[in-house]
MIMIGU-997838 format. One record per atom (N, C-alpha, C): residue number from 1; y, x, z negated; atom name. Coordinates in nm, 3 decimals. Atoms other than C-alpha are relative to their C-alpha. Layout:
BEGIN
seq | Y | X | Z | atom
NUM | Y | X | Z | CA
...
% end
This chain:
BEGIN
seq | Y | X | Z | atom
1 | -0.116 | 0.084 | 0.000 | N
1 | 0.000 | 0.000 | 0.000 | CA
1 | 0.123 | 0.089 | 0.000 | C
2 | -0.097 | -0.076 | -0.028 | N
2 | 0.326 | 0.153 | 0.108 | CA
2 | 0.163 | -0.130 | -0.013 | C
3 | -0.130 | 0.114 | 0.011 | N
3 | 0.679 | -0.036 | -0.023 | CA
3 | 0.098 | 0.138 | 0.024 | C
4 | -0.137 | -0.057 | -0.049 | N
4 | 1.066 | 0.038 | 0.023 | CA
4 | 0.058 | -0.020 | -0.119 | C
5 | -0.083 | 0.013 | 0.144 | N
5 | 1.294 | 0.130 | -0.288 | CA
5 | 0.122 | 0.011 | 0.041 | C
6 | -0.111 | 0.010 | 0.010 | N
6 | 1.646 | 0.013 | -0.345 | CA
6 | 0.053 | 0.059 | -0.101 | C
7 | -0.001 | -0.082 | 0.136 | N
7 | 1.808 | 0.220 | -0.552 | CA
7 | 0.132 | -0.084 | -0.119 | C
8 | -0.114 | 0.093 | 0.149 | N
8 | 1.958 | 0.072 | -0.936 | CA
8 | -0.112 | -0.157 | 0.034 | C
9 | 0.060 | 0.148 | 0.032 | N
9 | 1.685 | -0.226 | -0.863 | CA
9 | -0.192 | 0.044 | 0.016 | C
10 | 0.104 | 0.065 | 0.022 | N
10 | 1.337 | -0.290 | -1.061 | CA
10 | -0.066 | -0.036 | 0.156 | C
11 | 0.124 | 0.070 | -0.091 | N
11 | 1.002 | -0.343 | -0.789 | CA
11 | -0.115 | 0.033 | -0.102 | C
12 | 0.118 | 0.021 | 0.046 | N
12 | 0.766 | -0.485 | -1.028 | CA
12 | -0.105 | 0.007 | 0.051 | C
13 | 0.122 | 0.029 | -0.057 | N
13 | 0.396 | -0.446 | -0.946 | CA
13 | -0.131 | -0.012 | -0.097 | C
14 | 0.119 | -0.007 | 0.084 | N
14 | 0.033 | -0.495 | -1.068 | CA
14 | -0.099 | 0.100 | 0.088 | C
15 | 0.121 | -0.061 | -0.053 | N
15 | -0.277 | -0.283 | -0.981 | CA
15 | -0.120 | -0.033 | -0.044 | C
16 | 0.149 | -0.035 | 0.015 | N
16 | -0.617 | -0.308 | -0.993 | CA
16 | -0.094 | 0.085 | -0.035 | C
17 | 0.048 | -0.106 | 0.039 | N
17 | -0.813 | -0.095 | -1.136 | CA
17 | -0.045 | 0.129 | 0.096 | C
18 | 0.010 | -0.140 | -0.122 | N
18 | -0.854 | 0.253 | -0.892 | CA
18 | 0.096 | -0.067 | 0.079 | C
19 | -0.099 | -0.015 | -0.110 | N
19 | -0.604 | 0.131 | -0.676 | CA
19 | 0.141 | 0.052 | 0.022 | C
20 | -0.044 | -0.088 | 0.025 | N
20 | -0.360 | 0.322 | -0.527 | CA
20 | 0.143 | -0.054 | 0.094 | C
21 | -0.080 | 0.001 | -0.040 | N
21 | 0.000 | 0.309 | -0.435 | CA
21 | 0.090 | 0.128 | 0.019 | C
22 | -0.115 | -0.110 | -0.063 | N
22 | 0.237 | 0.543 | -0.211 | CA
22 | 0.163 | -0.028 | 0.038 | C
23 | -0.108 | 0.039 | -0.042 | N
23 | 0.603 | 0.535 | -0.182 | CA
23 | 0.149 | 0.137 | -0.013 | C
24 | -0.100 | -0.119 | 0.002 | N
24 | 0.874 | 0.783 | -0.062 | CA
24 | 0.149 | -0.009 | -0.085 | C
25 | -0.159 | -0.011 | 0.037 | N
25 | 1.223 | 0.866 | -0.234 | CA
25 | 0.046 | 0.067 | 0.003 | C
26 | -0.087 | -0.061 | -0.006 | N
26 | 1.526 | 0.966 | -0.170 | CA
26 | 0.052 | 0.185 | -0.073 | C
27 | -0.047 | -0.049 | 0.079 | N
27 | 1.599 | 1.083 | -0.492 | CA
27 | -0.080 | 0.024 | -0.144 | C
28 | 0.153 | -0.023 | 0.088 | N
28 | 1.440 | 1.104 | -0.844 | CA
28 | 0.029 | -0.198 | -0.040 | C
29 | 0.057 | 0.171 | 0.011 | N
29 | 1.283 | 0.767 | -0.932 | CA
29 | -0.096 | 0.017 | -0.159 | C
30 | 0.046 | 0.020 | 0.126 | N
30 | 1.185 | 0.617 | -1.263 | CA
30 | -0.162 | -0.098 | 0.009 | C
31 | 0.095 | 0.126 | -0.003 | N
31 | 0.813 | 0.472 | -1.313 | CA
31 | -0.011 | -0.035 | -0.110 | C
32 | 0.047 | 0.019 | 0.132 | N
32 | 0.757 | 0.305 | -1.609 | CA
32 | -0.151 | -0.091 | 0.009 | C
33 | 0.156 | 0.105 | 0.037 | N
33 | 0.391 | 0.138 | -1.753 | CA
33 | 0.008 | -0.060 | -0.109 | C
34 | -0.023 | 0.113 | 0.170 | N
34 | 0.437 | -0.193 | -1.902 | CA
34 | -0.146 | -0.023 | -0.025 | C
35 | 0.131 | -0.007 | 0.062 | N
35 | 0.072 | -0.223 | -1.929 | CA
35 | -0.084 | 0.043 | 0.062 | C
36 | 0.072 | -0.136 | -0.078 | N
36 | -0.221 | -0.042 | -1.876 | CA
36 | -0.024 | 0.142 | -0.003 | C
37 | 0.029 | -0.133 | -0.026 | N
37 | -0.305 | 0.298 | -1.773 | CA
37 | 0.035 | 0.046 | 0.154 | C
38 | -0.085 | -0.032 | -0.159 | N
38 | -0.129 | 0.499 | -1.453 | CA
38 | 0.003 | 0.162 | 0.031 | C
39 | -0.042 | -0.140 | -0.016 | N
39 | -0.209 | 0.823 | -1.319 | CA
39 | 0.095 | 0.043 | 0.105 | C
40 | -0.141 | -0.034 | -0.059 | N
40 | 0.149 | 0.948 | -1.172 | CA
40 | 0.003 | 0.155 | 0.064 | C
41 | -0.011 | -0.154 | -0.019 | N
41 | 0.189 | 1.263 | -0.955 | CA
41 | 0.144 | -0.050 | 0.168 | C
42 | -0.143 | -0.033 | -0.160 | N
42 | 0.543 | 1.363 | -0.702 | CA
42 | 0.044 | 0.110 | -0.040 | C
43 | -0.097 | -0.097 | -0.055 | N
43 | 0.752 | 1.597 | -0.624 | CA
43 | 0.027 | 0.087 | -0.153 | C
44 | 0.008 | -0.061 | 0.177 | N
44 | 0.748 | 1.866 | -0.967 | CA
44 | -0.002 | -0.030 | -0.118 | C
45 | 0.038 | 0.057 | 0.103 | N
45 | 0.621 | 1.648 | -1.191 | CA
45 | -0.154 | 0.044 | -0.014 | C
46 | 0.138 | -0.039 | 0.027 | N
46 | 0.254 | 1.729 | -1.165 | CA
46 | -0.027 | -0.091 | 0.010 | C
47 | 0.078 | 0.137 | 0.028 | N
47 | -0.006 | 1.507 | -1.283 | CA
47 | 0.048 | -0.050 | -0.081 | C
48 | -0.054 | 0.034 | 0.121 | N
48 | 0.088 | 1.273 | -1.536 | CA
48 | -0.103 | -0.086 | -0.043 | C
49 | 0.061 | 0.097 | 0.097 | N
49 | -0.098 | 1.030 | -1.711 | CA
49 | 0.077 | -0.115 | -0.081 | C
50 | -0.113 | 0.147 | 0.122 | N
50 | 0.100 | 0.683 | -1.868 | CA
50 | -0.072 | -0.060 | -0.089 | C
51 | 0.071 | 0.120 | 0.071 | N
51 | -0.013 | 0.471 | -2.120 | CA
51 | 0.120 | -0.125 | 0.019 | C
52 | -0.099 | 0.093 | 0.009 | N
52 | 0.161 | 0.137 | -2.192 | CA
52 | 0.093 | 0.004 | -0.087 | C
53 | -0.118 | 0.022 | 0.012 | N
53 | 0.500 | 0.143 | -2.234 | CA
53 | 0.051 | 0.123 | -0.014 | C
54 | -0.073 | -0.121 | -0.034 | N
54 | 0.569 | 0.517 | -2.141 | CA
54 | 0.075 | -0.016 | 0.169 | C
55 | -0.120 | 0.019 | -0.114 | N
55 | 0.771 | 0.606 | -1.868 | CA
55 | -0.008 | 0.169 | 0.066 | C
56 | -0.027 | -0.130 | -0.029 | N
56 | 0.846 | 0.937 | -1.652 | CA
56 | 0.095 | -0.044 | 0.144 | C
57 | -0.068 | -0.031 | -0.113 | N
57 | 1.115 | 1.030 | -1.398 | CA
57 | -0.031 | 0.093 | 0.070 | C
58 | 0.107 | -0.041 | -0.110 | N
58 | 0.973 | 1.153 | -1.101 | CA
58 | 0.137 | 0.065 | 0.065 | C
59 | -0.102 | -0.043 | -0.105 | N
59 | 1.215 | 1.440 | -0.904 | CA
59 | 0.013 | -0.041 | 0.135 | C
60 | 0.019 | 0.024 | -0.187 | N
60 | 1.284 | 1.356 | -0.530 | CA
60 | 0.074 | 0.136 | 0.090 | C
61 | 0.048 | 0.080 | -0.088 | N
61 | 1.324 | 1.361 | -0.257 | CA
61 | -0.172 | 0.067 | 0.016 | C
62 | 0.129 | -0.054 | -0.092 | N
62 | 0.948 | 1.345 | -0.147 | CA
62 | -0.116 | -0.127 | -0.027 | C
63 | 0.071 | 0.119 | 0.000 | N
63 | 0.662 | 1.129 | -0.202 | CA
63 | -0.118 | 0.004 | -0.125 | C
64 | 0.030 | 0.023 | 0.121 | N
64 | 0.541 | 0.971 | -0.527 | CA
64 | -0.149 | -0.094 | -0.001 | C
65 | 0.089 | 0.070 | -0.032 | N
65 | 0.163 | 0.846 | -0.576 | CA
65 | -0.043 | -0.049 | -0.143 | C
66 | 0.046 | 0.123 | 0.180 | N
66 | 0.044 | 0.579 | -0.885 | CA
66 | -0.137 | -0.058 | 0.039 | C
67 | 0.151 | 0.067 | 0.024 | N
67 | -0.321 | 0.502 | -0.952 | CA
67 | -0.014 | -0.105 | -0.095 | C
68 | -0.027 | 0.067 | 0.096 | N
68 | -0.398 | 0.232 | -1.155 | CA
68 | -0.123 | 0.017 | -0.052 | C
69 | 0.122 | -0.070 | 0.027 | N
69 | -0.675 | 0.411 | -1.396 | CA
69 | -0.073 | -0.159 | -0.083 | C
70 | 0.049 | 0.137 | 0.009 | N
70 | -0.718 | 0.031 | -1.541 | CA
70 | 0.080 | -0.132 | 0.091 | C
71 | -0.044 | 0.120 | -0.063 | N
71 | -0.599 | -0.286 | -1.439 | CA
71 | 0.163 | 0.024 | -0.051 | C
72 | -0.142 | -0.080 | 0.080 | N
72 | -0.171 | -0.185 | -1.494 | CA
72 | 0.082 | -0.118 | 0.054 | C
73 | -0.122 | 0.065 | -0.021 | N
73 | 0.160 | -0.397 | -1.450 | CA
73 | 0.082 | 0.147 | -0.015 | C
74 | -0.098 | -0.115 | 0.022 | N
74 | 0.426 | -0.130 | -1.395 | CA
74 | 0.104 | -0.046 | 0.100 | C
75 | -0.144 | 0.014 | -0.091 | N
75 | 0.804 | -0.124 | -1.278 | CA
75 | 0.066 | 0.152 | 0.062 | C
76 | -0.079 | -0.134 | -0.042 | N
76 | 0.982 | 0.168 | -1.058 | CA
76 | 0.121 | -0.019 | 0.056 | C
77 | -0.171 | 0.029 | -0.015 | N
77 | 1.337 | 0.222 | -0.998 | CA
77 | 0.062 | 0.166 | 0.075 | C
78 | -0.051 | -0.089 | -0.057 | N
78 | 1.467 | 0.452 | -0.734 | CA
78 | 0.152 | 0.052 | -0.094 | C
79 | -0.070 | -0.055 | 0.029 | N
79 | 1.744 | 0.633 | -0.944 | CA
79 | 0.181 | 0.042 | 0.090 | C
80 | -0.113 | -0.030 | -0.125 | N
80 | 1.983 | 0.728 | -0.636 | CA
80 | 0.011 | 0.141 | -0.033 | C
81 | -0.014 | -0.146 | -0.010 | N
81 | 2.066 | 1.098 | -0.533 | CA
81 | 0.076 | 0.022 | -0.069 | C
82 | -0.093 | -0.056 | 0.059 | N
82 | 2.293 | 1.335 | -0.658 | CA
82 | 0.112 | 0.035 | 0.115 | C
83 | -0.125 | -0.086 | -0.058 | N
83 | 2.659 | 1.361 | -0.545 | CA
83 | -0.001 | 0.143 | 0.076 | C
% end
């Protein structure tokens, strides 16, 4: 699944358990995990790992990938570049 981020606006989603979402940014982008479990990897962040109700800002520009290691609800928020 491949979406488009506006930046300063929330794209809620759910996952499925192993499933996997891709989506490019600009800039650095916020994911947060409202529930669930989320393995997170972009642009010099590494791997990450979420539980529910952590969060990580993801550097950009480049392309950001989210697993959903259980069944997850999570929100991401393109940030916008730097001046």
């Amino acid at each position: 699944m491949c979406i488009s981020l506006c930046s300063g606006e929330d794209v809620e989603l759910a996952l499925a358990r192993g499933r996997v979402l891709g989506f490019e940014t600009a800039g650095p982008a916020r994911v947060a995990c409202e529930e669930g479990s989320l393995w997170v990897t972009g642009p010099a962040s590494g791997d990450v790992v979420l539980g529910a109700l952590e969060q990580i800002t993801v550097q950009g520009p480049g392309r950001v990938v989210v697993q959903a290691l259980v069944a997850s609800r999570f929100a991401i928020r393109e940030l916008g570049t730097a001046a």
